[in-house]
N, C-alpha and C positions, 0 to 999 in steps of 0.2 A: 664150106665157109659162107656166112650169110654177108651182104653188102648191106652195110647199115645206110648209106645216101644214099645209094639208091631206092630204098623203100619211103624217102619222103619224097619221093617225084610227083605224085599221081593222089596229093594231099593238102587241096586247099582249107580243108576244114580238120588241117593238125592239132589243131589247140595247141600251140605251143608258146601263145604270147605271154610274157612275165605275168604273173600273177595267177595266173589260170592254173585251178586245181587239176583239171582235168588233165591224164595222158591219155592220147590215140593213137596209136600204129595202125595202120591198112597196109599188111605185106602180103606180098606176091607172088606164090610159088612158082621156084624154077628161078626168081630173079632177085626179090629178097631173101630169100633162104633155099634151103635144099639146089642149090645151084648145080647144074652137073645132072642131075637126075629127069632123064627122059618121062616119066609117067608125071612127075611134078609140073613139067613144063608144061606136057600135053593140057594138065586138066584147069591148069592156070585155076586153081585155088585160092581166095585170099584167108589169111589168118589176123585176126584183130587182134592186139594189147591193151586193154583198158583200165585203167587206173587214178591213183590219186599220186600226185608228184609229191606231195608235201610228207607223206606217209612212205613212200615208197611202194606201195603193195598195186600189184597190178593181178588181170585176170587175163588169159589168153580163153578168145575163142575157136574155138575149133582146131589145136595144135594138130598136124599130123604131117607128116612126110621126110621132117629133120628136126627134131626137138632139141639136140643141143645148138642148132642155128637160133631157134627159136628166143631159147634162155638169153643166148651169147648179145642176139640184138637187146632183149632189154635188159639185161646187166649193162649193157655200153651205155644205155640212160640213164643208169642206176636205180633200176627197179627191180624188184622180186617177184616172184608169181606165187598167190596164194590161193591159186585155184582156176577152174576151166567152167568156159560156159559150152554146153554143146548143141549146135545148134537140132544134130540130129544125127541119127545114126551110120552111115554112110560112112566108109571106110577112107575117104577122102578124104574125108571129116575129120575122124575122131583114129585112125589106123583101124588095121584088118584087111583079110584078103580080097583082091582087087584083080580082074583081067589076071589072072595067073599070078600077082606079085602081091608080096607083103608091103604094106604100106608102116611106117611106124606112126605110133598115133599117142594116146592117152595112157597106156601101158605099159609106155617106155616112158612117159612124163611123170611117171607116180614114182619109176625106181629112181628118180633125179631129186623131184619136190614132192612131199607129203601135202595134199592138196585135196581138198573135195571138188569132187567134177561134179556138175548143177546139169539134171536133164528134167525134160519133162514127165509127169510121172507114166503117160501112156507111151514113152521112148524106152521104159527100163527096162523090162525084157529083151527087146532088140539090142539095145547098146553093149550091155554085158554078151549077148551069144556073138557079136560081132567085134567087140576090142575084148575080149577076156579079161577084163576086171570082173573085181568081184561088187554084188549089189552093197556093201558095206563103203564100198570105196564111191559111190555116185548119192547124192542128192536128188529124192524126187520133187519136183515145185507141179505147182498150178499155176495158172494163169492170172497175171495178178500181181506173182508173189516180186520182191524184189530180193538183190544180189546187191550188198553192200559193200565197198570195197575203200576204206579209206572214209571219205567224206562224200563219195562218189558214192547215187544209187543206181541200178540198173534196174530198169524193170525188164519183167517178163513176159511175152504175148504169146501164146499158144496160135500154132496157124498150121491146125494140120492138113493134108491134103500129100503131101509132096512122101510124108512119111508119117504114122499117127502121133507120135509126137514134135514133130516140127514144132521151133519156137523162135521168134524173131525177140530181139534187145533193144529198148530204149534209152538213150542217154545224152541230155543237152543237148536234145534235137538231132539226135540220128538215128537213125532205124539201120541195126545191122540184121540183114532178114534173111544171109542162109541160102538156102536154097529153095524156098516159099517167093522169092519176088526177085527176080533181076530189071537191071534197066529196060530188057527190050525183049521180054516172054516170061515164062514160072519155069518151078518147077517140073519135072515129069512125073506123071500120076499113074503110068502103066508098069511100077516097081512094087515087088513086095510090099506089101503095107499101104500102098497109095490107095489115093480115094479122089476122085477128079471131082465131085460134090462138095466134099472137104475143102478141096480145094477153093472151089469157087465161092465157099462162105468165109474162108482165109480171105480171100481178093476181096471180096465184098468190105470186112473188116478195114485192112488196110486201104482200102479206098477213101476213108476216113479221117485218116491222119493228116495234120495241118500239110499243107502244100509247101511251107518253108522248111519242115523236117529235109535231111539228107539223107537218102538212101544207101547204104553200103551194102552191095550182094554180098553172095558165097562165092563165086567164079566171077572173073575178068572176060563176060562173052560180048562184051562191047567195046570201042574207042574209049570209051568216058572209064572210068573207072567208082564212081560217084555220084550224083545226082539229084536236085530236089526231087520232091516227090510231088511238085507241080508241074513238072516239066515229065517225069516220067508217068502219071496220071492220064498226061496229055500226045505222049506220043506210043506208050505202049499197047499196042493191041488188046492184051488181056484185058486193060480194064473196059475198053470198047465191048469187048465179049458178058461181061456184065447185065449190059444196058437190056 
């Protein structure tokens, strides 16, 4: 069962004031959804909703772990899902096997909603041998491209490094970035696919972006849950490692 209040705890930047097209969910594995499941808790995952209210149609990024928790929270809004962004292929991410366990991910979201899953196009190979969909079922994008959803657009940033197609999401001033950029270090680069070079011209990239943007990780590995990206510019290490 997923707890619908509890996933607007740790959401000052909900967009939920009247008029506001925008919907945002930042839920919390192990606590807005997949509740009860030891590996969810562990890896304390966030999963994003993002959508247009006025249309209904939302996109989840990176569903995996409890997919009908998932649905169940944004039906309670009254929103649908008409598709997935991913940030990258990690089985945390998107489902697939993990430490010895199956994770459910994008596989099990396809036999629920008929949906195009949006990856980058250097993620496609990997995402398909790691959630088993098939390449018909994913969208490849470039960097660039945007994810329209409603009246709402998403851009797309390519930031590979962490995985070759890593890709972080723009929208009314928030950067959901994955696992390419947390509050307080990156990703890990010494994983199949990583490139620590990649990386560092990701970090470069996003070192860029306005200082008022908010940052939303992939993982909950700090207090904050959130973040300018003035304030994280200025206390996180990595971008020191830059200079």
């Amino acid at each position: 069962m997923a707890s619908h209040d509890a996933s607007r705890e740790d959401l000052p930047n909900d967009a939920h004031s009247a008029g506001d097209r925008l919907y945002f969910r930042q839920l919390l594995s192990g606590r807005d959804f997949a509740q009860g499941d030891p590996l969810a808790t562990q890896m304390v995952n966030f999963v994003y909703a993002i959508g247009d209210r006025v249309t209904g149609e939302c996109v989840l990024v990176d569903p995996a772990y409890a997919v009908d928790d998932l649905l169940d929270v944004v039906a309670a809004d009254e929103m649908r899902v008409t598709g997935v962004l991913a940030t990258h292929y990690h089985p945390d991410h998107i489902g697939g096997s993990m430490m010895g366990m199956e994770i459910q991910g994008i596989a099990a979201l396809l036999t629920k909603v008929s949906c195009p899953i949006h990856v980058n196009a250097a993620e496609v190979p990997w995402v398909v041998r790691t959630s088993g969909v098939s390449e018909t079922d994913l969208i490849a994008h470039e960097s660039g491209d945007r994810v329209q959803v409603g009246d709402i657009s998403i851009e797309l940033i390519h930031t590979p490094g962490h995985t070759p197609g890593s890709q972080c999401f723009m929208v009314d001033g928030r950067l959901v970035a994955g696992d390419t950029l947390f509050l307080d270090g990156c990703g890990r680069t010494d994983l199949p696919g990583s490139n620590a070079q990649d990386m560092m011209h990701s970090l470069g990239r996003l070192s860029k972006v306005d200082d008022q943007v908010v940052l939303y990780p992939g993982h909950r590995y700090s207090p904050a849950s959130s973040a300018s990206m003035g304030s994280v510019k200025a206390t996180n290490w990595v971008f020191g490692s830059l200079a």
